[in-house]
C-alpha positions in Angstrom: -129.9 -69.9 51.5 -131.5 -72.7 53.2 -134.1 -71.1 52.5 -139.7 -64.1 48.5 -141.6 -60.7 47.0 -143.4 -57.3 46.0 -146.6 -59.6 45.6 -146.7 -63.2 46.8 -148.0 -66.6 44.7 -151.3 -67.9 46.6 -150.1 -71.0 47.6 -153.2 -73.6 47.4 -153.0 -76.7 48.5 -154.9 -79.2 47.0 -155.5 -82.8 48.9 -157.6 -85.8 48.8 -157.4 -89.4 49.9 -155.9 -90.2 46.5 -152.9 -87.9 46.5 -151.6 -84.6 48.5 -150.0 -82.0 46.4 -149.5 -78.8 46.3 -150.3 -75.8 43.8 -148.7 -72.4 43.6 -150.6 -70.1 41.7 -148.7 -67.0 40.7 -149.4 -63.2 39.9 -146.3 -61.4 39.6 -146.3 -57.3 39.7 -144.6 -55.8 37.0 -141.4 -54.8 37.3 -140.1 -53.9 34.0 -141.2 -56.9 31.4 -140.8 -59.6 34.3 -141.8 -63.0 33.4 -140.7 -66.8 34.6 -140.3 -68.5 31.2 -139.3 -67.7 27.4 -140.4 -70.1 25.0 -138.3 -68.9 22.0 -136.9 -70.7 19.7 -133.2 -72.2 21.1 -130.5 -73.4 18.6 -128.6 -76.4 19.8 -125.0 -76.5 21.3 -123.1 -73.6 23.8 -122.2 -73.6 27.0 -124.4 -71.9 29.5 -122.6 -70.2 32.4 -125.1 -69.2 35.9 -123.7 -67.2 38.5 -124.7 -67.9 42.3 -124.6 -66.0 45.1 -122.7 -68.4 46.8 -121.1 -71.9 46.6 -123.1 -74.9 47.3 -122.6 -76.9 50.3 -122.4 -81.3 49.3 -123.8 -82.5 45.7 -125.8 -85.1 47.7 -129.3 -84.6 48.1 -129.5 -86.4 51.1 -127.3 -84.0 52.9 -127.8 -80.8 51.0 -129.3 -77.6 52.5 -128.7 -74.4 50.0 -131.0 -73.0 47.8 -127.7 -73.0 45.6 -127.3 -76.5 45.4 -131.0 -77.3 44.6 -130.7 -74.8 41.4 -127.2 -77.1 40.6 -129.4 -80.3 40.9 -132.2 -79.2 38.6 -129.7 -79.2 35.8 -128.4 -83.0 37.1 -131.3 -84.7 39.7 -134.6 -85.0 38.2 -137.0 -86.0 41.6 -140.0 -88.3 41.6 -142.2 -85.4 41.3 -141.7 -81.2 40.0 -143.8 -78.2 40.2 -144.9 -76.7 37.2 -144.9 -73.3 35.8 -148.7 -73.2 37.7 -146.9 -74.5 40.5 -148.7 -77.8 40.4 -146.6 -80.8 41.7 -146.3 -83.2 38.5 -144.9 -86.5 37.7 -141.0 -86.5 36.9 -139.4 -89.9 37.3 -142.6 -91.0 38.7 -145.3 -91.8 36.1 -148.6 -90.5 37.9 -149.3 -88.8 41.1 -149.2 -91.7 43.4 -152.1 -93.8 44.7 -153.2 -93.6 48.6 -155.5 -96.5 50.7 -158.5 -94.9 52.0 -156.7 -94.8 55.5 -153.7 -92.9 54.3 -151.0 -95.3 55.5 -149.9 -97.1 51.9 -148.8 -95.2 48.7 -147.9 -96.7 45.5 -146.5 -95.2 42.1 -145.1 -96.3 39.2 -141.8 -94.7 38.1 -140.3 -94.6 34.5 -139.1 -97.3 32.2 -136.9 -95.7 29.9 -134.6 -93.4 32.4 -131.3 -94.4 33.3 -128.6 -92.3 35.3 -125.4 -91.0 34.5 -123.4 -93.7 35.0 -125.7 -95.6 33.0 -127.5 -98.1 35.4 -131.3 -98.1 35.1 -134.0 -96.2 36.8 -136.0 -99.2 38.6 -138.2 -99.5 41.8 -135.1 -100.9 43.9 -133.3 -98.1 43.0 -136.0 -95.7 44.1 -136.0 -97.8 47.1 -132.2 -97.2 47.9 -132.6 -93.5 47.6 -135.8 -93.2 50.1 -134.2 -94.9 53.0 -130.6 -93.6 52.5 -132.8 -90.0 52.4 -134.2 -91.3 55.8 -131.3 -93.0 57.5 -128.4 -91.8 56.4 -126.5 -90.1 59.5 -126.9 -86.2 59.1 -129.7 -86.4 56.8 -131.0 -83.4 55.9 -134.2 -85.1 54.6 -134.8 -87.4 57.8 -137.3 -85.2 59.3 -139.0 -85.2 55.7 -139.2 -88.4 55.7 -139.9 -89.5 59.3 -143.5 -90.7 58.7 -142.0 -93.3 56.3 -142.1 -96.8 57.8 -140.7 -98.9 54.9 -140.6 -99.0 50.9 -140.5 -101.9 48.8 -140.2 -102.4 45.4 -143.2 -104.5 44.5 -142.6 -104.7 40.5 -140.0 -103.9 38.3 -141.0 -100.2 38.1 -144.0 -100.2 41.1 -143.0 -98.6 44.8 -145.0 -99.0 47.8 -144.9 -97.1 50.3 -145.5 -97.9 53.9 -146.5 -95.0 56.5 -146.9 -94.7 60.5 -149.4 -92.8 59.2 -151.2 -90.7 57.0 -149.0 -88.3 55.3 -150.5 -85.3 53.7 -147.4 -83.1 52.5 -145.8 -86.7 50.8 -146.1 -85.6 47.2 -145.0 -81.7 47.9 -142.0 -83.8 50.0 -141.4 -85.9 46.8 -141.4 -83.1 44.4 -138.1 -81.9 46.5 -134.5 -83.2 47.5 -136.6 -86.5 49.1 -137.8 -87.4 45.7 -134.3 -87.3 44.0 -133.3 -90.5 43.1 -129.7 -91.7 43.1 -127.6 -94.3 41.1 -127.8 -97.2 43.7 -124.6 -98.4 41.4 -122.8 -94.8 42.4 -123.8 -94.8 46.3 -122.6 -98.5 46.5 -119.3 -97.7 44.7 -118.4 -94.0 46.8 -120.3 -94.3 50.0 -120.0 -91.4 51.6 -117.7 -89.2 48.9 -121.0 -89.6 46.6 -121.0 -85.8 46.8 -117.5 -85.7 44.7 -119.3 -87.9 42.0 -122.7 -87.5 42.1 -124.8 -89.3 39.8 -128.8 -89.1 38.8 -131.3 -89.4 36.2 -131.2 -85.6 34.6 -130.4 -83.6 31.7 -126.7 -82.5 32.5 -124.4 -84.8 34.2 -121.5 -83.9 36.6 -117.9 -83.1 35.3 -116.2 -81.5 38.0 -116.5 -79.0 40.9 -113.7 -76.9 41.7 -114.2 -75.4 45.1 -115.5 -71.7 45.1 -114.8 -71.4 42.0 -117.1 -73.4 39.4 -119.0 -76.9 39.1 -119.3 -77.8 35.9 -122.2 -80.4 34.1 -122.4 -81.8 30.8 -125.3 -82.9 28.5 -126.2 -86.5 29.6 -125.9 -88.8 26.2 -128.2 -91.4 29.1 -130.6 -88.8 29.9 -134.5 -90.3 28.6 -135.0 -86.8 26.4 -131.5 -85.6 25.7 -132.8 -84.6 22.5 -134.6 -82.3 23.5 -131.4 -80.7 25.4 -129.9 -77.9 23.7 -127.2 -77.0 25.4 -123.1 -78.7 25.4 -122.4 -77.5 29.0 -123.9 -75.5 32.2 -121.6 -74.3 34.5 -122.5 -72.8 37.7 -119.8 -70.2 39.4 -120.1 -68.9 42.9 -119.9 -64.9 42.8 -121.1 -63.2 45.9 -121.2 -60.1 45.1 -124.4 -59.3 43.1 -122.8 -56.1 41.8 -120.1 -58.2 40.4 -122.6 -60.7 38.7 -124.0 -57.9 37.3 -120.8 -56.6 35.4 -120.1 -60.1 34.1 -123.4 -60.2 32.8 -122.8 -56.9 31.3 -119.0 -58.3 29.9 -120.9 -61.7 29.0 -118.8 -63.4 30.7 -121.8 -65.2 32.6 -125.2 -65.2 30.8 -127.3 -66.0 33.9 -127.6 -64.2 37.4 -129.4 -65.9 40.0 -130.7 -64.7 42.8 -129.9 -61.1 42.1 -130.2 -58.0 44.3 -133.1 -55.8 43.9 -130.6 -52.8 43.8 -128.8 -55.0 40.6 -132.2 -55.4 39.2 -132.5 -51.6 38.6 -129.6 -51.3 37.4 -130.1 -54.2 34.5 -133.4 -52.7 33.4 -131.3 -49.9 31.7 -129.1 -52.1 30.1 -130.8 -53.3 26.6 -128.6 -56.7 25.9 -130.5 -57.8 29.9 -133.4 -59.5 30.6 -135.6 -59.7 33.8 -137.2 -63.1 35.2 -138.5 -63.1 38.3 -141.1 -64.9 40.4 -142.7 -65.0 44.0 -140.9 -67.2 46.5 -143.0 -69.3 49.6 -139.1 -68.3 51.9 -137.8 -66.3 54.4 -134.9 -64.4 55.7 -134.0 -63.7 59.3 -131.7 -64.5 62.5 -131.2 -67.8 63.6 -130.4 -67.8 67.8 -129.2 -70.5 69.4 -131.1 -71.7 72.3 -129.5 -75.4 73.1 -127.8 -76.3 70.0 -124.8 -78.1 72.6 -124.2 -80.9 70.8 -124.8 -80.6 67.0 -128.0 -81.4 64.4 -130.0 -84.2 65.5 -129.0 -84.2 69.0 -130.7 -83.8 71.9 -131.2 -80.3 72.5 -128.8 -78.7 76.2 -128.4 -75.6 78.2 -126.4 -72.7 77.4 -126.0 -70.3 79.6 -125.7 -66.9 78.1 -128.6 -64.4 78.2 -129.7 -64.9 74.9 -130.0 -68.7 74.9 -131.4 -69.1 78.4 -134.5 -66.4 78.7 -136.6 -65.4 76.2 -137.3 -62.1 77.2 -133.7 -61.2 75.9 -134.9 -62.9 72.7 -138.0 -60.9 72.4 -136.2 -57.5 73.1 -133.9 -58.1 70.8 -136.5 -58.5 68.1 -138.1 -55.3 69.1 -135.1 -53.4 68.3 -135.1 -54.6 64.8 -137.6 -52.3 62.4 -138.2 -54.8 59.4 -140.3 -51.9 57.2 -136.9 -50.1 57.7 -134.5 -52.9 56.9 -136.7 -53.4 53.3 -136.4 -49.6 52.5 -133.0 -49.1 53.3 -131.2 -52.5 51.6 -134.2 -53.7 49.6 -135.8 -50.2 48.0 -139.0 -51.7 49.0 -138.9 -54.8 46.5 -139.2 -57.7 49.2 -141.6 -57.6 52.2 -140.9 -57.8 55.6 -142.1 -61.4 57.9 -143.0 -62.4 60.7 -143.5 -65.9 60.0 -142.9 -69.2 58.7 -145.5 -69.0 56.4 -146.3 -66.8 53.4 -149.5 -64.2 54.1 -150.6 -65.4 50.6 -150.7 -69.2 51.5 -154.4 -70.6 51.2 -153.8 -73.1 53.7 -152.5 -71.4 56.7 -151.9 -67.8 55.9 -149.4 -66.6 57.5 -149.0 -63.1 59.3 -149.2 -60.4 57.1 -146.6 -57.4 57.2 -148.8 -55.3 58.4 -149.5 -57.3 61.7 -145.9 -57.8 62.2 -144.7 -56.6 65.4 -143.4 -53.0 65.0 -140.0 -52.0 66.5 -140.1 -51.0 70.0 -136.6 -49.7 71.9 -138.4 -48.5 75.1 -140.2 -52.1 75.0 -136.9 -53.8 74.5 -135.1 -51.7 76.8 -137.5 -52.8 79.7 -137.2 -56.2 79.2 -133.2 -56.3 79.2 -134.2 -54.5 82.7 -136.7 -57.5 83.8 -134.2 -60.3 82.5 -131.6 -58.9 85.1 -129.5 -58.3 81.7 -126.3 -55.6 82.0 -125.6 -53.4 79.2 -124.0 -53.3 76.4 -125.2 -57.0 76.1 -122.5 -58.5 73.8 -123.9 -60.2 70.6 -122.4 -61.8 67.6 -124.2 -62.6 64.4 -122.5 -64.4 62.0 -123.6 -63.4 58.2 -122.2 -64.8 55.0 -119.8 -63.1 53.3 -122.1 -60.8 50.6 -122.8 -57.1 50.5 -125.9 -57.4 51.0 -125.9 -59.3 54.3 -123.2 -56.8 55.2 -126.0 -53.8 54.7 -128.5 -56.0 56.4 -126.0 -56.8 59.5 -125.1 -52.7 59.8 -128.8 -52.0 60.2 -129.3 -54.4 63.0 -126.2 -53.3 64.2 -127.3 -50.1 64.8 -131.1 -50.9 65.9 -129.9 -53.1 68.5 -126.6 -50.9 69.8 -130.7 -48.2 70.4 -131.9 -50.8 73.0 -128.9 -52.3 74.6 -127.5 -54.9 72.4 -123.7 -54.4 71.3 -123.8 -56.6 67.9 -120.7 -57.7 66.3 -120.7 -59.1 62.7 -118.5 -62.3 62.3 -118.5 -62.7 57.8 -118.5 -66.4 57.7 -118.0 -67.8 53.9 -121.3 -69.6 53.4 -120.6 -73.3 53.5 -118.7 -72.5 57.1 -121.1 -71.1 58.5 -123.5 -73.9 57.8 -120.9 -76.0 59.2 -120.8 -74.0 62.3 -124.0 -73.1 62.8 -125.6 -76.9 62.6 -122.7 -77.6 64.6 -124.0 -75.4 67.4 -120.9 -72.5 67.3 -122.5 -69.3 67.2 -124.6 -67.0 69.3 -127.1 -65.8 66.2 -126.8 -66.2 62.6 -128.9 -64.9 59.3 -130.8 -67.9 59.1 -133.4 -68.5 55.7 -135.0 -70.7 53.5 -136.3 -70.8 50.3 -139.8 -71.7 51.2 -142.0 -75.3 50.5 -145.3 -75.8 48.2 -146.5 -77.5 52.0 -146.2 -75.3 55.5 -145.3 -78.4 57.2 -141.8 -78.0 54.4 -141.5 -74.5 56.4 -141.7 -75.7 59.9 -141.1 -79.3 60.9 -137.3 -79.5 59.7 -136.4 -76.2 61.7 -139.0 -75.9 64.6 -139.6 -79.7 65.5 -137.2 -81.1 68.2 -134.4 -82.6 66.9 -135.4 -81.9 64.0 -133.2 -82.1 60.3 -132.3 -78.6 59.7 -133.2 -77.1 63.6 -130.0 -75.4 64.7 -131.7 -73.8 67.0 -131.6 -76.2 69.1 -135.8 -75.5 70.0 -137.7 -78.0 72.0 -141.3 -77.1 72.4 -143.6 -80.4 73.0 -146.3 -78.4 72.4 -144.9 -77.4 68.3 -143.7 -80.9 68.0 -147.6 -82.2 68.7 -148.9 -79.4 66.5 -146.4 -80.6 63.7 -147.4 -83.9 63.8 -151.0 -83.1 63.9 -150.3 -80.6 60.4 -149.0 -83.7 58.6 -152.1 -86.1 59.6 -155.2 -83.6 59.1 -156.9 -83.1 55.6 -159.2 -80.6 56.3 -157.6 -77.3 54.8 -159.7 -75.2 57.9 -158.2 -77.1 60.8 -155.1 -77.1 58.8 -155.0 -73.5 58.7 -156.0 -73.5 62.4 -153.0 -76.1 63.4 -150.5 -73.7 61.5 -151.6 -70.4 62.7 -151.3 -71.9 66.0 -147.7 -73.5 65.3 -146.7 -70.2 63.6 -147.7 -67.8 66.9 -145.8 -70.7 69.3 -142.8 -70.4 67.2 -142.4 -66.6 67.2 -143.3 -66.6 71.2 -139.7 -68.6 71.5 -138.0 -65.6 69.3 -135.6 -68.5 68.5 -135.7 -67.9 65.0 -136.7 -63.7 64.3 -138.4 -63.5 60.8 -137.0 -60.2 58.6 -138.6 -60.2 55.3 -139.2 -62.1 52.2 -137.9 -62.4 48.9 -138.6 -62.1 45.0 -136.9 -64.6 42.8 -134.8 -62.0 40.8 -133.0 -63.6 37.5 -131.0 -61.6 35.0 -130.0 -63.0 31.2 -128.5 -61.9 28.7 -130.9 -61.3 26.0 -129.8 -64.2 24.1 -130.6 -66.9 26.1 -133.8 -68.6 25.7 -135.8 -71.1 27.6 -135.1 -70.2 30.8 -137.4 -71.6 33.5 -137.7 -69.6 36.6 -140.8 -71.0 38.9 -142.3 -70.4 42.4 -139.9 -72.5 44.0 -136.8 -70.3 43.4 -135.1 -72.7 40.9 -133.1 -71.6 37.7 -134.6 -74.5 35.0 -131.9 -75.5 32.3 -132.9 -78.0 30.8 -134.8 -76.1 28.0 -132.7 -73.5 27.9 -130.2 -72.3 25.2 -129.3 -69.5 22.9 -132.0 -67.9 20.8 -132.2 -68.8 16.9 
């Protein structure tokens, strides 16, 4: 989702006045052969078919916010920056990690000079250009609030940007290494406007063919792409299947060879089956109920009053979080193979730790029940939640269904198909919705889109001037301790407004059939393809 994990990465982040980036180290726990890459030998040619859990929203990366549609642009939108298999950001398009002045304020990199995109005009500095400041202006950006420190970018060479900040920036380079840093065909943009997301076009290994709603997008090898011979595979195509126990018996028919995101219930199941293979990593996201407490006129807009008990007192908030048991929601729909949150930020992170599960708030119905009281609140109190339209969101929605109906809440579950309820949702029509994200290398990626007013992705509808100076003073600071300090802070003024309620984390769970190879499943949640193929 916008957006995991039996054990969690340690998430270090490493800056210095030359360059901020992030690394995410990782020590998975065993869970039948798990690993995040296979290095066997691949034979060219095949087509690869991935299932998702759900469709993607827009093929732009301006406007995109699924974790679906970032796995569909690692096969097609290479970014200025990746993370590694260490979860270290490194150069992509860009040449180096980029150079910063001694007061933070001007960045410069070089980019590539033999990539060209799919359409075959050339990866140059004007074209990198283009992309950051449609990324930053561009009406419903996504990436504004990403990119909001960014004052202007020039092309000063051929192939040499320069960035220009309002000042210094410390998450940039994590920032780049995501949907910021993807670079778009300045020749496409120009030509579709607006309907770039119907023909997309970057610098990656696959390009686009075609995407038939809820039902499959389909990329090709790129003959333009800078190492397409080093691509193995004809064809990826990506297919939307909900229902994790059906991606499992495609998998098991081979009619897919690739299961993203898959269920830890599924993952049981496929460590029986020989022909299956397990990869899995730790995730930096979260999972929990979006609530919406002046979302009145859509994303971006200033934030209103609603008046319903939910939105307008934060008691009602609060109790409703105390009827949820999180420990209880991971052993009954999870078998204990995520971990429950409380927080933005992973308990693992070196820079700002967040909460561990163990702190998190405990449920309490006699707790909730007296604050209903307080808030003047008559019961049943009428609730609706939407949740997408998957199994396991069901479970999860049945559970709080009945935790809340304990304390006084009378929940009804609206299944929304995914890409509506984002629709809806940013829109500002809903009461409470599931509400994730797959987590950032940089806890400002966790915070400042979704907590900051106005911000990109805050459908919320939260205003807090005391978290929007907090966020700005996270992005400025170097010093990882009063980082830390800043975020712990930001983290305990966020869950005080019970706007968004943290559940639980996830594990990056990927089933293949055993005769794919070169799979690359990392820290940041992303199915790699570009290496991948069927085993010699």
């Amino acid at each position: 989702m916008r957006r995991t994990a039996v054990a969690l990465a340690a998430v270090v982040l490493v800056m210095s006045t030359t360059a901020g980036c992030g690394s995410l180290q990782s020590s998975a726990t065993e869970v039948g052969g798990e690993r995040m890459t296979d290095d066997r030998p691949v034979r060219a040619g095949g087509t690869l078919t991935v299932a998702l859990n759900a469709d993607p929203d827009k093929l732009d990366p301006t406007l995109a916010q699924t974790l679906v549609g970032r796995t569909v642009f690692a096969g097609m939108c290479e970014k200025l920056y990746d993370v590694d298999a260490e979860g270290k950001v490194v150069p992509q398009l860009a040449t180096a990690l980029p150079k910063v002045s001694g007061d933070g304020r001007t960045v410069t990199f070089d980019v590539r000079r033999d990539a060209e995109f799919s359409d075959g005009a050339r990866l140059d500095a004007a074209a990198v250009v283009t992309s950051l400041l449609r990324h930053r202006d561009l009406a419903g950006s996504a990436r504004a609030t990403e990119l909001t420190p960014l004052r202007d970018a020039q092309a000063v060479g051929r192939y040499r940007v320069r960035l220009t900040l309002k000042q210094a920036y410390v998450p940039l380079t994590a920032v780049l290494a995501d949907r910021s840093g993807m670079v778009m065909s300045p020749t496409a943009l120009k030509k579709y406007g607006k309907d770039f997301t119907n023909h997309p076009s970057c610098v990656g290994p696959f390009r686009f063919v075609e995407r038939v709603g809820g039902d499959r997008i389909v990329l090709a090898k790129d003959p333009h792409y800078y190492d397409a011979d080093a691509v193995h595979l004809d064809k990826v195509v990506y297919k939307p299947i909900p229902d994790g126990s059906v991606r499992l018996a495609n998998l098991r028919s081979g009619d897919i060879q690739v299961g993203d995101q898959m269920a830890p219930v599924d993952v049981r199941s496929a460590l029986t089956d020989a022909k299956l293979q397990l990869f899995n990593s730790p995730s930096l996201g979260y999972q929990g109920i979006g609530i919406n407490v002046g979302n009145v006129k859509g994303l971006g807009e200033k934030p209103g009053r609603i008046d319903t008990p939910m939105a307008s007192d934060v008691r009602v908030r609060e109790a409703f979080e105390l009827s949820i048991d999180r420990s209880l929601i991971n052993k009954v729909v999870f078998q204990d193979m995520y971990e429950p949150a409380c927080g933005p930020v992973s308990p693992e992170a070196a820079i700002a730790p967040g909460v561990a599960p163990s702190a998190c708030p405990g449920r309490d119905v006699a707790a909730a029940k007296r604050l209903l009281r307080q808030a003047g609140v008559h019961t049943p109190l009428a609730v609706e939640l939407k949740i997408p339209t998957t199994p396991e969101w069901s479970r999860i929605g049945q559970v709080i269904q009945a935790m809340g109906k304990d304390a006084g809440f009378d929940i009804s579950l609206r299944p929304t198909e995914y890409a509506t309820m984002l629709e809806e949702t940013d829109s500002g029509d809903y009461t409470a919705f599931s509400s994730g994200w797959s987590g950032r290398l940089d806890p400002d990626g966790n915070v400042a889109s979704f907590l900051q007013t106005r911000g990109a992705m805050n459908a919320y509808g939260l205003s807090d001037p005391k978290i929007d100076a907090l966020v700005a003073r996270g992005r400025t600071e170097a010093d990882p301790a009063e980082r830390a300090r800043i975020y712990d802070e930001l983290t305990r003024r966020a869950t005080d407004a019970h706007a968004l309620v943290y559940l639980y984390r996830q594990k990056n769970y990927v089933v293949a059939g055993k005769d794919v190879a070169g799979v690359r499943v990392y820290g940041d949640g992303l199915v790699r393809v570009k290496d991948a193929g069927y085993a010699k």
